[in-house]
C-alpha positions in Angstrom: 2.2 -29.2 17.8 0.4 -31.7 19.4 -3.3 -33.0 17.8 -6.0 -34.4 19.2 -8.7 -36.9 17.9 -12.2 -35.4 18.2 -15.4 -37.1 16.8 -14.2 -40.5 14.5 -11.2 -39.2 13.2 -11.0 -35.3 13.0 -7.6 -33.9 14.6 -7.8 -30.7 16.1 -4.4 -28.5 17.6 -4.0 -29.2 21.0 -5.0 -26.0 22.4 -3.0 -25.7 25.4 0.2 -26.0 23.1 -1.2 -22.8 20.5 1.0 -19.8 21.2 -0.5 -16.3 22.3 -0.8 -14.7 19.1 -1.2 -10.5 19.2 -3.5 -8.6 16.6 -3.7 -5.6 15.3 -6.4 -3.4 16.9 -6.2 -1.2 13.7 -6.3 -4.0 11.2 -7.6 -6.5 13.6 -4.4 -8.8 11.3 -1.8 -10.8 13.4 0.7 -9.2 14.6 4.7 -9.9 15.1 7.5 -6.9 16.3 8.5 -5.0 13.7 10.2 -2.2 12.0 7.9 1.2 12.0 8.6 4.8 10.2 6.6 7.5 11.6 5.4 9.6 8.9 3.3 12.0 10.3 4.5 15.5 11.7 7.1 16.1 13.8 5.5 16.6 17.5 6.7 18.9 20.3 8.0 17.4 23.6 7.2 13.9 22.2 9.7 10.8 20.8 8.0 11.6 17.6 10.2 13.3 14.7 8.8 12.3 11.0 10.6 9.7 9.6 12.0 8.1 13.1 12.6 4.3 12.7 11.1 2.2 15.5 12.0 -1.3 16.3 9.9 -3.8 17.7 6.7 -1.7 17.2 4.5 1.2 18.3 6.7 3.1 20.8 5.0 3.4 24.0 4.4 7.2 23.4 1.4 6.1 21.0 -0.8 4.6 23.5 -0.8 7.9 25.6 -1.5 9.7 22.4 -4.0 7.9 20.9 -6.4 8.4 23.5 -6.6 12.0 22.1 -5.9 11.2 17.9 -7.0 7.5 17.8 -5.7 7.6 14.1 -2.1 8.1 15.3 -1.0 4.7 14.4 -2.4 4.7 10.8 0.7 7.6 10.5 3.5 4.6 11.4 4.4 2.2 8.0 6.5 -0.5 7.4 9.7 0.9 6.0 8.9 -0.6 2.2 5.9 1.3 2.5 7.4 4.9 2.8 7.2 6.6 -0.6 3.8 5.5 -0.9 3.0 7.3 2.4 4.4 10.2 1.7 2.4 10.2 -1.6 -0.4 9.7 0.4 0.1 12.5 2.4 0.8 14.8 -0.5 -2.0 14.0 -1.7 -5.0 16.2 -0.9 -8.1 15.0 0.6 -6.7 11.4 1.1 -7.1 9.5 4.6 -3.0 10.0 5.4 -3.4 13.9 3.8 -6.3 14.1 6.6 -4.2 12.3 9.5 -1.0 13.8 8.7 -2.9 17.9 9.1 -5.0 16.7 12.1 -1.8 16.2 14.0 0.4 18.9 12.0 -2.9 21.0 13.0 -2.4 21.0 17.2 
């Protein structure tokens, strides 16, 4: 990466040379492609069968349903993170419990 001197001595990145960077817009934390698990219920006529691996992401699917259940991609973990999901779920009256029977619900 390429610096540049700014006022006596300071060295900034170059800020044509940064690359894009995506974020999160549920955890608003950098994001890279990745391996997903979708843990909420299984939904009719959609790509969406609990426990379906993704690579590379959200599957495309998500952004035409989270217009209707914006906490749809709250239900997709990191495949480390699955037992502790599905604790979560079990778990009554817990944010993933809530998600998980909002969806299971319509």
């Amino acid at each position: 990466m390429v610096k540049k001197k700014v006022d006596n001595e300071v060295m900034v990145p170059d800020i044509e040379q940064l690359e894009t960077v995506k974020k999160d817009p549920v955890s608003d934390k950098t994001s890279t492609p990745k391996t997903l698990v979708y843990v909420g219920p299984t939904l009719a006529f959609t790509l969406l069968w609990q426990n379906r691996t993704f690579s590379g992401g959200y599957p495309a699917e998500v952004g035409h349903l989270e217009q209707k259940h914006p906490y749809i991609k709250r239900l997709f973990v990191e495949p480390n993170k699955v037992p502790d999901a599905m604790r979560a779920i079990a778990t009554k009256g817990s944010a993933m419990n809530v998600y998980f029977n909002r969806l299971k619900g319509e």
